[in-house]
LOGU-646284 format. One record per residue: residue in one letter; x, y, z of N, C-alpha, C, CB in turn. Coordinates in steps of 0.1 Angstrom, whole numbers, plus 5000, padded with zeros to 4 digits. Each point is the difference from the previous one (the first is absolute). Glycine has a CB too. Layout:
BEGIN
AXYZXYZXYZXYZ ...
END
This chain:
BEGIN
X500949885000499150125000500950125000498149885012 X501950244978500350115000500350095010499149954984 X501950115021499950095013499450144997502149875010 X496650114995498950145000500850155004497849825009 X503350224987500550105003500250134990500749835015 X499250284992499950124990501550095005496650014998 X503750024993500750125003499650134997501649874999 X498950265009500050134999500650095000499049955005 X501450104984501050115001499350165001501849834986 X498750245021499450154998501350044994498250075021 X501250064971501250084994499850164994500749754994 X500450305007499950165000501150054989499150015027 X501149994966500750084988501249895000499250305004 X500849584997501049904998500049894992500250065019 X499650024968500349934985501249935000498850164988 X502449925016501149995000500449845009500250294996 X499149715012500349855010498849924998501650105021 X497049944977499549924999499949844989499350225013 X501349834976500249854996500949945003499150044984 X501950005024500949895005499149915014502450174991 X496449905010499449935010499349924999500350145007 X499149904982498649894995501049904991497350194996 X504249804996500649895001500449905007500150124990 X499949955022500749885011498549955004502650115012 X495949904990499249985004499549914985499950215020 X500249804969500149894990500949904998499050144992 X502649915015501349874998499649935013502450134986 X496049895027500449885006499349854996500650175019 X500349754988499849875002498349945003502650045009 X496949995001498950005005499750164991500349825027 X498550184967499350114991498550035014500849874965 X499050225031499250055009498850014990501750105017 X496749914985499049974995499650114993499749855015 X500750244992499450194997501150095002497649995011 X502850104980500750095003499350164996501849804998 X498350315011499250125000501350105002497449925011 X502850164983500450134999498950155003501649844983 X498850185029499350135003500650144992499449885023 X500050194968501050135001499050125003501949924982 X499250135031499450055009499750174996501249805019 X498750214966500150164992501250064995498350055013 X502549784983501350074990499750044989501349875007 X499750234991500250084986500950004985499550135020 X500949724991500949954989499949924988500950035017 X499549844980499549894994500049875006500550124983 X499049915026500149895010498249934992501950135030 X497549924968498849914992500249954989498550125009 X502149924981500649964984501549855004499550344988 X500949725027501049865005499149865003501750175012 X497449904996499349885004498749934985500250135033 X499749964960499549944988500649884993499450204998 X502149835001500849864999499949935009501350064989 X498049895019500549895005498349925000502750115014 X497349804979498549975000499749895012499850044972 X499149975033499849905014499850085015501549824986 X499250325012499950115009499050095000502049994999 X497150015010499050115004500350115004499049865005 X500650284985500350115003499350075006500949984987 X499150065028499350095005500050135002499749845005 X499750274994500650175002499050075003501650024984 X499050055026499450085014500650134998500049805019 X499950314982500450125005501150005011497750084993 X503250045012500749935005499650025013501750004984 X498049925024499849975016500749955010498449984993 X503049924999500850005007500049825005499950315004 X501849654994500249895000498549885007502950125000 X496949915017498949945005498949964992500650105017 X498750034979498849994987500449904992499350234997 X501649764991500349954997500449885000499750164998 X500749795014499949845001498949965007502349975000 X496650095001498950005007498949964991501050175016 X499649904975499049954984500649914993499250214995 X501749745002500549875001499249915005501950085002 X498949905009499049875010498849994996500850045019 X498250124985498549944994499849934991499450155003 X500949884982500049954990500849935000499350144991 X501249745015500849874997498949915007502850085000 X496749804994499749895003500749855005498950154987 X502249895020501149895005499850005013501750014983 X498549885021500050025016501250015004498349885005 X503250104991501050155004500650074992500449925016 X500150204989500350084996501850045000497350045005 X503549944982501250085003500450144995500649785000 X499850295008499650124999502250054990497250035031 X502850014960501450074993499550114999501249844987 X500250245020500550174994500150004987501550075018 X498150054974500750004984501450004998498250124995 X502349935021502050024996500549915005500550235001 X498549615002501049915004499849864990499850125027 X501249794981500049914987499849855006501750164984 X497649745012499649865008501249934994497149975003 X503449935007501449914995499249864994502050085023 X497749854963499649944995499049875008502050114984 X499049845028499049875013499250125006502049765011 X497750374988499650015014498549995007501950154995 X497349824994498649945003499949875004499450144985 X501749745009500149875000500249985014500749964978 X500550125028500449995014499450035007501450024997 X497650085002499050065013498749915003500650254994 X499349674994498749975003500449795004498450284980 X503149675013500349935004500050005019501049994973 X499750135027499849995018498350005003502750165007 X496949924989498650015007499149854999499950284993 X500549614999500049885001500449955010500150024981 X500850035024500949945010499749995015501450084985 X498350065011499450095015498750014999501850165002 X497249794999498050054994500050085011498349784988 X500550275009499650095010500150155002500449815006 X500850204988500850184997499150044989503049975003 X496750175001499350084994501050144988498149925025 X502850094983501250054992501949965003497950204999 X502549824988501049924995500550114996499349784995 X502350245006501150124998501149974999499050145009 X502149924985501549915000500950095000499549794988 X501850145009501250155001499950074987502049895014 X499150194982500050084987501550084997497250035004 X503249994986501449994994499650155001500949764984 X500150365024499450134997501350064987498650045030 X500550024964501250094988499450125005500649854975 X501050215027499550205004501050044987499850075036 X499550034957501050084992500749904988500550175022 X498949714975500649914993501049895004499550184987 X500649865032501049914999499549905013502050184988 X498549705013499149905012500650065012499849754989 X499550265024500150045013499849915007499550184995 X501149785020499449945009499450075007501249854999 X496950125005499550045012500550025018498849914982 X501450205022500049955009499349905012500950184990 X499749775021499249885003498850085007502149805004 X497450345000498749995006498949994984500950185028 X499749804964499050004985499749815003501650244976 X499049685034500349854998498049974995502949945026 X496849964965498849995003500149905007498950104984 X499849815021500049865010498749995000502150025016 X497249864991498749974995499649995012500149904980 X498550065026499649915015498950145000502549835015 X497550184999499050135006501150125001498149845017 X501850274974501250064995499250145006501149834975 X498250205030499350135003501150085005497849925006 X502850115006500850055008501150064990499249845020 X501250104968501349974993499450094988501149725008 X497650264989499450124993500150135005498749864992 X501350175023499850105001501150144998498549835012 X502050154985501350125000500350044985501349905023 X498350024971500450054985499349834987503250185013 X496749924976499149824993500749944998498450034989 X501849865014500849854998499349874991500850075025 X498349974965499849894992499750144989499149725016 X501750194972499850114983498849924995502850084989 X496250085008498849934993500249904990499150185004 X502449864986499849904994500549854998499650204995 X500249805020500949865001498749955008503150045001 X495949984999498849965009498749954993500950165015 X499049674986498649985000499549965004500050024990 X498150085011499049995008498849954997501150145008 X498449815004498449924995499250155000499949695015 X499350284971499550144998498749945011500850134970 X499049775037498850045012500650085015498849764991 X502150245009501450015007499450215001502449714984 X498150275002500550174999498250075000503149984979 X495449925016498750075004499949995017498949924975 X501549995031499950005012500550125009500049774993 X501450325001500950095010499250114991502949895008 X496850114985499550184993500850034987499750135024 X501449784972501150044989500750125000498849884987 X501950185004500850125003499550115008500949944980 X499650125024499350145008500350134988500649915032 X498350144964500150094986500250125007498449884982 X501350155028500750155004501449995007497950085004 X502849854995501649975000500450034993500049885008 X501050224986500650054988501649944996498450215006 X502249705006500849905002500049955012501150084984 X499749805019500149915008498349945003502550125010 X496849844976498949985001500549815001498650264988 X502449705013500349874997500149985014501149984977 X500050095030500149955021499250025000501550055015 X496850044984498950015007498949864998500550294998 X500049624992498849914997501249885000497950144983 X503049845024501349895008499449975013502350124990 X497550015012499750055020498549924999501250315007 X498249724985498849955005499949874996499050205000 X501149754993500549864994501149895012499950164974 X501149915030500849915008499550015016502150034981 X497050095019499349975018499249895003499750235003 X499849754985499049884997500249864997499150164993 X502149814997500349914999502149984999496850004990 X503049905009501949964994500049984985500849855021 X500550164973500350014986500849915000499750214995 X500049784995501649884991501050034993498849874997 X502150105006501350104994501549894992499250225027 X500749814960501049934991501050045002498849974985 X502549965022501250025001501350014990498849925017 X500550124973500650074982499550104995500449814992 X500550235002499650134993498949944985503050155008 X496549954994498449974990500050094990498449955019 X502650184981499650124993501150075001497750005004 X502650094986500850145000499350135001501649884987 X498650175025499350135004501050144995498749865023 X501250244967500350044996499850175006499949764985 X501350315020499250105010501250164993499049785031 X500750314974501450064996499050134993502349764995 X496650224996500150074988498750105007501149804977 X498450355017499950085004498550005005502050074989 X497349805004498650075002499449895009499750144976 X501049795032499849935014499250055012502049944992 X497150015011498950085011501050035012497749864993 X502950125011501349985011500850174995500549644998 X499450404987500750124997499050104999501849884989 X496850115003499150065005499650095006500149874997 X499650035020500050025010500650025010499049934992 X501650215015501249965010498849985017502950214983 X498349735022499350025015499149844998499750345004 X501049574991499149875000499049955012501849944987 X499250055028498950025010498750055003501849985003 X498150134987498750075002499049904999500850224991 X499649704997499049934996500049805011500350214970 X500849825032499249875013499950035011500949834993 X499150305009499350015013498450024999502250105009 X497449934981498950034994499649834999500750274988 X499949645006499549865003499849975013501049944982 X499950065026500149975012499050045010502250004994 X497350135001498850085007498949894995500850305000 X499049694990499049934993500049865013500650104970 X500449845026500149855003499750015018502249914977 X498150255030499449935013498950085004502249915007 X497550174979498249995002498949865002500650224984 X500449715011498949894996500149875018500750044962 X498149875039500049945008500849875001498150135001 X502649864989500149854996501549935007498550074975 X502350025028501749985005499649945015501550254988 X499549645014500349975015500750085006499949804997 X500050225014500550075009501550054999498249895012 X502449924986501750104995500350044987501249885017 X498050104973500150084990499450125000500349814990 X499150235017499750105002500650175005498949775000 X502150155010501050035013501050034988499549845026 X501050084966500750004993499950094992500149825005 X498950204984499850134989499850105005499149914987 X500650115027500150175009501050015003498350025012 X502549894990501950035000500250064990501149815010 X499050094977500550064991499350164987500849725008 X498050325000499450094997500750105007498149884994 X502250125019500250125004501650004998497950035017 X502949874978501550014997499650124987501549705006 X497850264987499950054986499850155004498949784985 X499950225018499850185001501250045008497250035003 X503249955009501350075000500850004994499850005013 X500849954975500750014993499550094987501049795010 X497850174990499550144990499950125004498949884991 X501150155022500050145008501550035004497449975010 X503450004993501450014999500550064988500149845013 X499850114976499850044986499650135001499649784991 X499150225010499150094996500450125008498149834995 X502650185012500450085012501050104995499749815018 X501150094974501950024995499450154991501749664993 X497250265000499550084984499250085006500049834981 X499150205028499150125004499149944990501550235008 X498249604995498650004987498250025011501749734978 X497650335023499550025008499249935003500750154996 X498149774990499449974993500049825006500550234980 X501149755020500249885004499950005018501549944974 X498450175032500749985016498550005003502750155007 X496349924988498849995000499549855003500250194985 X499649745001499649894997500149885007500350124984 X501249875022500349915005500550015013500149934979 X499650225026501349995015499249975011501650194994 X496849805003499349915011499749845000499150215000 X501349754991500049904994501549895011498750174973 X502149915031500949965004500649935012499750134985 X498749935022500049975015498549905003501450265006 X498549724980498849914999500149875007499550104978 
END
C-alpha cells in the first residue's frame, strides 16, 4: 500500500532555489503521493517554474506570510502526513524512505525529524551542539531556541488539526511556536542522520528580515502559557525561560533607548 503522504512547500520570490527543491522531492526513493507548492504572492517566475514540473499542485495566496501558506497546504492535501520543505532547502535522495522506515519501527509517533547538513554562504558548517536535535519528550530542549528544521519533519496531518497548525500572526519563529505545542503533548522520533542540506547565509531569510527574534517566542511562549494544557513542570519551566527572554530583550532595549520594546515586554519579566 502507497504511503498517503503529501508534501508542502511555501514560497516567496525563490525561483532561484525552488527547483532545486522540488528536484530532490522527485529524486526520492520513497515518492510521496502529493506534492503542493504555495506561492505566497511572488513576483517572480516561480509559477512558470512550477509549470514544469507536472504532478505539482500550484497554489497562490497574496502575500500573508510563510504560516498562511503552509496552512493552505495542509488544507488542501489529502494524505494523512505531511512533509513540510523550505524552497531554499534540499532533501538527501533516502530521506522519506528512512523516516518512515523508522516510523515502522517505532508506531505510535505522530512526528518524525532528523539531522541536516548545514551550508552557510556556500560552504558546509558544523552546528553548534545546543542546535544537537534528539528525540523522546523533547519539550524543555525546545524551549530556548527551535531545535527541529521544518524541513526535516514529518507530521500526522491529524496531529497538526488537533494543535491549531501554524500560528498566522507570527511573522517568524512560527516553527518553535507549533514544536512547543506539539512536544508538551507528545514525544518525537528523531533520525540519527542527516536527511537534508539546510542552506542559510542569503539575504532574504526570515531570521534577516526580522531582527530581535525573541520578540517572537516570547510571544509564543505567552501563547503556550495562556493555554490549560502544560503540567506543572513544563510549565515552571516556560516561565523561566520567558522571563530569561524579556530580560534579555530589555537589556538590549535599554543599550538602544528602544522604548517601544521596554514597554512591551518589561512587565513581562517578572511574570
Amino acid at each position: 500500500m502507497p504511503i498517503s503522504l503529501g508534501v508542502v512547500i511555501p514560497t516567496f520570490n525563490r525561483a532561484h532555489t525552488l527547483g532545486r527543491a522540488l528536484d530532490s522531492v522527485f529524486a526520492q526513493s520513497l515518492p510521496p503521493r502529493q506534492v503542493f507548492v504555495v506561492d505566497d504572492g511572488s513576483s517572480d517566475a516561480t509559477a512558470n517554474l512550477v509549470a514544469g514540473y507536472p504532478g505539482v499542485s500550484y497554489l497562490r495566496q497574496e502575500n500573508r506570510g510563510v504560516s498562511a501558506a503552509r496552512n493552505l497546504g495542509i488544507r488542501h492535501c489529502g494524505c494523512d502526513w505531511i512533509a513540510l520543505l523550505d524552497s531554499d532547502d534540499e532533501w538527501l535522495p533516502e530521506k522519506l524512505r528512512v523516516q518512515f522506515e523508522a516510523l515502522a519501527e517505532n508506531p505510535g509517533h505522530r512526528l518524525i525529524h532528523g539531522d541536516e547538513i548545514w551550508i552557510r554562504n556556500g560552504r558546509r558548517v558544523n552546528p553548534a551542539d545546543r542546535h544537537r536535535k534528539r528525540g523522546g519528550w523533547i519539550f524543555e530542549h525546545c524551549l530556548p531556541r527551535c531545535v527541529i528544521s521544518p524541513s526535516a519533519a514529518v507530521i500526522e496531518k491529524s496531529l497538526l488539526d488537533e494543535v491549531g497548525g501554524f500560528n498566522e500572526d507570527l511573522p517568524a519563529c512560527e516553527d518553535y511556536d507549533l514544536w512547543l505545542r506539539i512536544c508538551s503533548r507528545y514525544p518525537v522520533l528523531h533520525v540519527d542522520e542527516p536527511l537534508l542540506r539546510r542552506y542559510g547565509g542569503h539575504d532574504d531569510q526570515l531570521s534577516r528580515r526580522h531582527w530581535g527574534m525573541d520578540r517572537f517566542r516570547v510571544r509564543a511562549l505567552r501563547g503556550l502559557l495562556a493555554g490549560s494544557d502544560l503540567r506543572v513542570e513544563q510549565r515552571e519551566a516556560a516561565a523561566a525561560i520567558l522571563r530569561e527572554k524579556c530580560r534579555i530583550l530589555i537589556n538590549g532595549a535599554r543599550k538602544r533607548g528602544n522604548l517601544e520594546i521596554l514597554e512591551e515586554f518589561g512587565a513581562l519579566s517578572h511574570e
